[in-house]
Structure formats: C-alpha cells, structure tokens
N, C-alpha and C positions, 0 to 999 in steps of 0.2 A: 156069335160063338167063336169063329175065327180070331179076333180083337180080341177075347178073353185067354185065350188058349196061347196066343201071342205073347200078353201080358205076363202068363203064369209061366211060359219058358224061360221069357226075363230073367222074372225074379229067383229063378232054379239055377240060372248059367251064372259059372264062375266068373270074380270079377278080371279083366284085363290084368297083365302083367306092365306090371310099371313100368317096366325097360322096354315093354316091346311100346307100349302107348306112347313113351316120351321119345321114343325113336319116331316112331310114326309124326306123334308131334313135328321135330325138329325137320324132317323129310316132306312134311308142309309146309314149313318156314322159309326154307329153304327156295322149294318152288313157288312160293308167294316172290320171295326176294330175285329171282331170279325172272319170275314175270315180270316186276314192277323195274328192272333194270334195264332187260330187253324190252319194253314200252318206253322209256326214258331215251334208251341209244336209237331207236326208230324211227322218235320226232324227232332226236336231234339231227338226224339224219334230214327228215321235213325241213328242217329251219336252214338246214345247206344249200335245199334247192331253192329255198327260198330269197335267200343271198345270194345264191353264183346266179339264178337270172336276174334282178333286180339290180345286183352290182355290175353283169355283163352288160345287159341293154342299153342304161346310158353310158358306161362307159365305151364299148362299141361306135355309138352314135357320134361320143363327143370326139370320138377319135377320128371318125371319118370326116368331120365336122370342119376338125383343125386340119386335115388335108383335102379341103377344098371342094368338098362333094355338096352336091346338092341336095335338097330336103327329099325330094324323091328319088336318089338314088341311098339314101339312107332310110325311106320309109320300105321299100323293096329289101333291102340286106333286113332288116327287120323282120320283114315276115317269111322271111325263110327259116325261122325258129318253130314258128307256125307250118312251115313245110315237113320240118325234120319231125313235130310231132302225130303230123297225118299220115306222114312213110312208115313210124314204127311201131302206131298205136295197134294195128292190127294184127301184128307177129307174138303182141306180149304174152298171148294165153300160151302159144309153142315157148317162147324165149323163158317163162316162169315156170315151164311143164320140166326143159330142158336142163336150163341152171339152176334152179333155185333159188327164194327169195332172197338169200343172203349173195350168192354169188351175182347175180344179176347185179343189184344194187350195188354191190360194191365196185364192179365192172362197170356201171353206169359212172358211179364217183372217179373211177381210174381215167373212164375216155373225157370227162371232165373239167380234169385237171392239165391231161394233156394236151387237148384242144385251150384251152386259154392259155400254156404257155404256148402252143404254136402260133398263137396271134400279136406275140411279141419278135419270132423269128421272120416273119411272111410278110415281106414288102407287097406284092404284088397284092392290091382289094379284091382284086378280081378272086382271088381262091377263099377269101372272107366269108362268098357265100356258099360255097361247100362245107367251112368250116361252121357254120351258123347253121346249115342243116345239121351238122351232128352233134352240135351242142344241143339244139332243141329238142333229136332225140335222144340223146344220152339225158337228160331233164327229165322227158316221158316216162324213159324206163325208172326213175328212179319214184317220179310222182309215184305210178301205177304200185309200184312195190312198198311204196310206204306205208301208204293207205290201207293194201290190202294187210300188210305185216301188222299194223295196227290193230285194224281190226280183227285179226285172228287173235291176237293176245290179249283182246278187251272181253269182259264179261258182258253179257245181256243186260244185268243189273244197271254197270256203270258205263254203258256205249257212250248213252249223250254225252258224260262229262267226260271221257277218252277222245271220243274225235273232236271235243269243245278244244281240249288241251293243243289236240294235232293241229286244229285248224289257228288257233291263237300263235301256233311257235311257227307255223306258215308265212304267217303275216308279220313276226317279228322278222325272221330272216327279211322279207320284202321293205321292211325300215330299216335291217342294219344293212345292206345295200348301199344303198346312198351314203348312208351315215358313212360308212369306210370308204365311199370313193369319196366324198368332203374333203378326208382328212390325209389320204394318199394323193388325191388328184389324179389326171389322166396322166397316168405315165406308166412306163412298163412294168412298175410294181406293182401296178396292181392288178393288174394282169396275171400274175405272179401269186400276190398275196391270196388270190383267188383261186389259181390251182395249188396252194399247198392246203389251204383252209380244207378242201375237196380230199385231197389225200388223207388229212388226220380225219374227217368223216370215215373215212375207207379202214382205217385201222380201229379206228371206236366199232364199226361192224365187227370187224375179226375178232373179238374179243373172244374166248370160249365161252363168257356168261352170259353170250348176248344167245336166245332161243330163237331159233329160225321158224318159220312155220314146214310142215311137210310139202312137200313136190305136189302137184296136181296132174292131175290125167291130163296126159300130150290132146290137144287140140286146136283144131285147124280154124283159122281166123272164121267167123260168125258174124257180123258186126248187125246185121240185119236182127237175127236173133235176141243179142242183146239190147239192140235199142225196142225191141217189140215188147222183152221183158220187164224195161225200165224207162219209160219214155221221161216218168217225170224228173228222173236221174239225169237223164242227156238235157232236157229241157233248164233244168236247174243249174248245168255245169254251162249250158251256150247262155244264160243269164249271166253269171257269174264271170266268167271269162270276158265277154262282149262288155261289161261297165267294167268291168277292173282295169283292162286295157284303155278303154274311152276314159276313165277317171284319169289313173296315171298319164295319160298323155295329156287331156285337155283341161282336168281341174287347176294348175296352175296358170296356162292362160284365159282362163274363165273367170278366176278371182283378179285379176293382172285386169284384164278388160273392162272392171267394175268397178277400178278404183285403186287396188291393192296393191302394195308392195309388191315386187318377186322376194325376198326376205317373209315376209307376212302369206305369202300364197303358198312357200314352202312348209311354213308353221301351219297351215290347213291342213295340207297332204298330211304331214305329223298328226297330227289331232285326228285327223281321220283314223289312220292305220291303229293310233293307239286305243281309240274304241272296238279296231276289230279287233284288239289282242283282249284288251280284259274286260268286254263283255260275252267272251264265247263264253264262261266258267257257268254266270248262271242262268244263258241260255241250252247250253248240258243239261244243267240241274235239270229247267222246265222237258227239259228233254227224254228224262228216265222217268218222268212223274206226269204227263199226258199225253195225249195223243199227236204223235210227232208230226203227222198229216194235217190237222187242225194248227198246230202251232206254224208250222211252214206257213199254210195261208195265210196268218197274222201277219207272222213277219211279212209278205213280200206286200198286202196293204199296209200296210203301213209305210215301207218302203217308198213303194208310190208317192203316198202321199207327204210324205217327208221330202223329198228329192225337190216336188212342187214349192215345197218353202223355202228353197234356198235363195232363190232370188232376193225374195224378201228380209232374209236374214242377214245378208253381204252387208244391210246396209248399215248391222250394229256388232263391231267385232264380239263383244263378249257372246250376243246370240248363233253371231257362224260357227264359231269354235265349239258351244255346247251341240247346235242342230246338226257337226259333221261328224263329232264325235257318239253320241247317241245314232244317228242312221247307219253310221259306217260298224258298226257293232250291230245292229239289228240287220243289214242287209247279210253280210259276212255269215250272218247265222244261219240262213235262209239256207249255206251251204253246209256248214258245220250238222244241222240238222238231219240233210237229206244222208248225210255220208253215213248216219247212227240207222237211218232205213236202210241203205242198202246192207249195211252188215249186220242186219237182223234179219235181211232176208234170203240173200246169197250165200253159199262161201266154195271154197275150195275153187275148181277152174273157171264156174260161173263167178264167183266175184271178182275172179282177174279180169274176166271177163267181160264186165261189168264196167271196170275201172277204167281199160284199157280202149274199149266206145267211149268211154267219158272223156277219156283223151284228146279224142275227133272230134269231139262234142267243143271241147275248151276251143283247141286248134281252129274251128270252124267261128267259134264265139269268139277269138283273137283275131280274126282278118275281116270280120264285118265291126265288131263296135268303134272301132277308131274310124273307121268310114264311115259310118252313120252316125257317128257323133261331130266329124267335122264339116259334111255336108249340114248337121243340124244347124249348128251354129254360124253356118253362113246365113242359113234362111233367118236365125234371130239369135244375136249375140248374149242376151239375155234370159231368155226360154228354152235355147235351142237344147244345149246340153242336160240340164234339168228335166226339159220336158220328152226326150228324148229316154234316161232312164226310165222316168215315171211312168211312161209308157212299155217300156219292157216288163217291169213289173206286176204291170194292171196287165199285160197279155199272157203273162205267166200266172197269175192267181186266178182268172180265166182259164188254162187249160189245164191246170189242177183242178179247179173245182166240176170241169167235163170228164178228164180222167177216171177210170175206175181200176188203175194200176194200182198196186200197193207202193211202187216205188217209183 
C-alpha cells in the first residue's frame, strides 16, 4: 500500500525545474572534479615520500661512505629514520586532531625540505643522526596523513582501485629515487633537488581545489587500543616493511652472489618495483569485487611460495625478471589490499589512529628485516634470503587464517 501511494505521489508531483536540476547537475560536477583532483594531489603527495626516502637513504649512505665511515656506523645513522618514526607515530591522532590533514602534511613536506638542505650545510656527522630522526618523522607524519586523506576521499565502491592507485605511485616514487640520484650523483644537489621537489609537494597541497578532510576529535596516544583493533593491519605493515627493507638492502647482493652482474642486479630491483606499480590496478579491481580477507591470504601464499623459487629462477635471466616482477606486484598487494580494509572499516580519529600504530608497526618491521635477513644469509647464501621471506609470509597467512579481526 505504502509503494503504491508513493508511486501515485510521483506521477502527481511537478516536473523539476530545469535551471534548478542543471544547477544541481553542474554543483555535482563540480564536487566529483574536485574529489578526483584532491585524490590526484594526495598520492602525489605518496609518491614524495616515496622519493625523498628512497633518494635520501642511499644517498645519505653513499655520502657517509665517501667520508670514511664504516658499514656500521652507516647501518646505525640509518635506523635512526626508524627512530624518528617510533618517536612520532604515537602524537599523530593529537598532531591530526590539532592541525589538520592538510596542514600537517604540508608541515611534514616543509621540515622535509629543510632538513635535507641542512645536510648539505652540517660538516659535523655526528648531528646527522638528529637530523635522520626528523626526517623519519617528518616521513611518518606525512605517510599517516596520506593514507588517511586517501581514504576519506575514496568511495566504498572504488577503495581497492583508490588505495591500488595510492600504493602503486608509492612505489613509483621508491624507483624514481635512485633513478635521480643516477643521474645527479652524490653531491650537494641533490640534496637540494630533493628539498625543492618536497616544497612544490607543499604548494600542490595549498591549492584551494585540493579538499581536506575534517579535523577529528583531539585524542590521546592509544597504541595498544589500536593494535587490539587491527592486529592484522600492524601484522601486514611489520611484513611489509621487514622484506621491503631486507629486499632493498640485500636483493642486489643476493643476485651479485649468484652470478650476476651489479648492472643486471640493479635491473632486478627495477623489474621488481615495476611489478609493484602496475600490478596494484587489478589487484584493486579483485579488491572491490571479493572478499578482501580471502584474497589477502592468496596473496601472502603465494608470496611464500614464489620467494621459494627464486633461487631456482637466478639461474635463467629471462625466468628471474618474470618470477620478480609477477611476486613483487603480488606481495605489494598484500599491502595495497589490507589498506581498502582498514578504510572500510575505521575513519575519522580511529583511522588516524590506525595508521599512525602502523607506523610503529613499519618502524619496528624496518629494524628487524635487515637483520634477519643478513644473519639469513650468512647461515646460507642461497636459501637464506628467499627463505627467510617465504617464511614471513607462511607465518603471516597463519595468523590471518587464527585471526578473527576484521582488519
């Protein structure tokens, strides 16, 4: 009765006025355009951070390198990035409550820029690793805020292919990296070229078309809280972080060790990263169209068991280049995916929230996997590293499949 009664109001009510519907039109045009531009200026924002640490770390290195330092006092200044993001992962719910996503981030890009030109005025190494803490957390603030800025402006609908996009222009910054210290070298430009790239980030934010998301409720660091909320979140980000670091440091002398060129070992790292950029697109898709918990566990067996094959595969270049490029796009996903769960299921100061443990999550996954990756490979220069991932993997698709967390 109701349905009909409905129906017969319909067809009784006057039609729209054309000027007010095409208004109304154009004032959804409008905010579609304006979402898809602030989602546009947010990863590019992603792809900053994913440059200035990429391009920072080794040039950092090579610099201490050429002044005489040793591998351990270079592996120390290193994870003091790792320090600066475990000092400020736990202030982000107040610092996002406080400034706001837009200002924060931009703030993150300003101390940024400042700090890598300070590393071209600063004789003294010794203040390096003060400077190296706040670059790691000015990086934090900047991750935390992407991600969540992201995913506020992404639909339900199209999450997976939104954070596919985010996670893919991640990993592009993390190749062009290298690629611009190639072609700059270690020298103080680039140093340089690195805090201005950081500034025009900084001004692409200020834009007025770029939409901010709202402030969230002031709250007091949790961490416990959130990792209770999200274990498989923290669990996914200390996988993630722990082989990213262990790959990046030790898959060039892995392949080197087997045979390989350093030219040819750097074309693997390549092949690799370029699987994680343009396979995120339609592991998104699979992302808006099953069940994203199910598809996670695919991925990380598989991962597993792909990592197991690379030994094998070193020993025919055309098969390394396909087996790095298909894993490194499937493992990358693992993360790309979990990121479309948590912003289905947090938001507002819980998902900074969220993000912000993830943080400590990465930071705690960046000080163990390069140690337990180079302890691997002492025990066997062949197995170690490989089996070493494959193992991370198979204990992560294990505590997923005991889990009974949404996220």
């Amino acid at each position: 009765m109701r349905d009909r009664a409905d129906q017969e109001r319909q067809q009784l009510a006057p039609p729209p006025d054309g000027r007010v519907a095409a208004a109304a039109a154009s004032a959804g045009s409008a905010a579609l355009w304006r979402r898809h531009f602030s989602t546009g200026a947010v990863i590019a924002a992603a792809t900053i951070f994913g440059l200035s640490y990429s391009l920072s770390a080794p040039l950092i290195a090579m610099s201490l390198e050429q002044r005489g330092h040793s591998s351990t006092f270079i592996g120390i200044n290193a994870a003091m990035h790792a320090l600066g993001v475990l000092l400020i992962a736990p202030m982000m719910p107040m610092l996002a409550a406080r400034l706001g996503a837009r200002s924060l981030a931009m703030l993150a890009l300003l101390v940024t820029a400042i700090t890598l030109a300070l590393f071209t005025s600063i004789g003294n190494v010794l203040w390096w690793f003060p400077l190296r803490i706040v670059l790691g957390a000015a990086a934090e603030a900047l991750f935390v805020m992407s991600e969540t800025w992201t995913n506020v402006l992404s639909t339900e609908q199209a999450r997976g292919r939104t954070m596919a996009i985010y996670t893919a222009s991640l990993s592009l910054g993390m190749v062009l990296g290298p690629a611009l210290l190639s072609v700059l070298g270690v020298r103080t430009q680039a140093y340089l070229v690195g805090a201005a790239i950081a500034l025009g980030a900084a001004v692409f934010l200020a834009l007025p078309w770029v939409t901010a998301p709202l402030r969230s409720r002031p709250e007091s660091a949790q961490p416990m809280k959130y990792l209770r909320l999200a274990p498989v979140a923290m669990a996914t980000t200390v996988l993630n972080a722990g082989v990213e670091t262990a790959g990046l440091s030790f898959i060039a002398l892995y392949a080197t060790g087997q045979g390989w060129t350093e030219s040819q070992a750097m074309q693997l790292i390549s092949t690799l990263m370029l699987g994680a950029i343009l396979l995120q697109l339609p592991i998104g898709w699979l992302a808006d169209r099953m069940d994203k918990r199910r598809l996670v566990m695919v991925l990380a067996l598989i991962s597993a068991f792909g990592a197991l094959v690379w030994p094998f595969a070193l020993s025919h270049a055309w098969l390394a280049f396909s087996v790095v490029f298909v894993w490194g796009g499937l493992f990358v996903g693992i993360y790309t995916v979990m990121l479309a769960m948590v912003g289905s299921r947090f938001e507002g100061s819980d998902l900074v929230g969220v993000y912000a443990v993830m943080g400590m999550a990465w930071g705690l996954g960046a000080l163990a996997g390069p140690t337990l990756a180079g302890v691997a490979m002492g025990v066997n220069a062949l197995f170690g590293l490989p089996g070493m991932i494959a193992l991370g993997c198979a204990v992560f698709a294990v505590f997923l499949a005991r889990s009974r967390s949404a996220a």
